[in-house]
N, C-alpha and C positions, 0 to 999 in steps of 0.2 A: 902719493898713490902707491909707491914702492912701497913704502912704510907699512903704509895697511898688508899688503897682499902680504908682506912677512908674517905681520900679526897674527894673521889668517888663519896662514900655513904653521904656526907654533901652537895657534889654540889645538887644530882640530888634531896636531901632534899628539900634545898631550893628552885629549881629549880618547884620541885613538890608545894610546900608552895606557892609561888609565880603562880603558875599556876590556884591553890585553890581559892583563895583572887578576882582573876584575874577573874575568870568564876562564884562564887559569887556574883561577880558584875553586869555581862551579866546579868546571872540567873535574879537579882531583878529590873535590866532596862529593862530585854525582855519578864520577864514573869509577873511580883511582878505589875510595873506601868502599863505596854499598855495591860492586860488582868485580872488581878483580882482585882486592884486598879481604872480602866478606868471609871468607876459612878462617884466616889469623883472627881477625876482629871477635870472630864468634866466639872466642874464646873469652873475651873479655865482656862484664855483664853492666846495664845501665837500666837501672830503673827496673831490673828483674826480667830485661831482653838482651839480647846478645847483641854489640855493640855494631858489628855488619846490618843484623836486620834493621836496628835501629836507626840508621843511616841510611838504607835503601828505602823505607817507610817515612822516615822523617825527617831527618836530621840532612839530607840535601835539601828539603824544602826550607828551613830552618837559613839555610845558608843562605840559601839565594836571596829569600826577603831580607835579611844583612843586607847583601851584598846589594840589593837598591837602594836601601837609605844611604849607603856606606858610598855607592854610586852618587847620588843627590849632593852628600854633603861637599865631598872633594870636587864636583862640577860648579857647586857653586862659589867655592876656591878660586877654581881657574875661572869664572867669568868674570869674578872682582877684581882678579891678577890680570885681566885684558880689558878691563872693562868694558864687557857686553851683560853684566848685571840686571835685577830689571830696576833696580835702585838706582842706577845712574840715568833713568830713563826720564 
């Protein structure tokens, strides 16, 4: 019963860790480039828009949808690595 409850507490560790890193990243693509970085950026051109606009318009949304498959894959890592899969079911 020990055993388990450590399991537990390492999945949702990681699970939490992973989630950290994960939203981190939104954080400096949603806020960091397309709104307190967006002067400098403008300056550089992508696709014949300046590289800040393009990132307040797009290029966070761009990220985020990543960053759920990107979510998905690594979660279904750690549930192999604990096995709560649904393959093990």
């Amino acid at each position: 019963m020990a055993e388990e409850g450590k399991d537990l507490r390492a999945y949702w560790r990681r699970n939490l860790q992973i989630q950290f890193w994960l939203l981190a990243i939104w954080f400096v693509a949603g806020y960091v480039l397309s709104i307190f970085l967006v002067e400098p950026l403008n300056h550089i051109k992508m696709g014949g828009f300046p590289l800040g606009f393009w990132f307040a318009q797009q290029g966070a949304i761009y990220v985020f949808v990543i960053l759920i498959f990107v979510y998905c894959k690594l979660m279904r890592g750690v549930d192999k690595e604990f096995g709560v899969d649904e393959d093990a079911a």
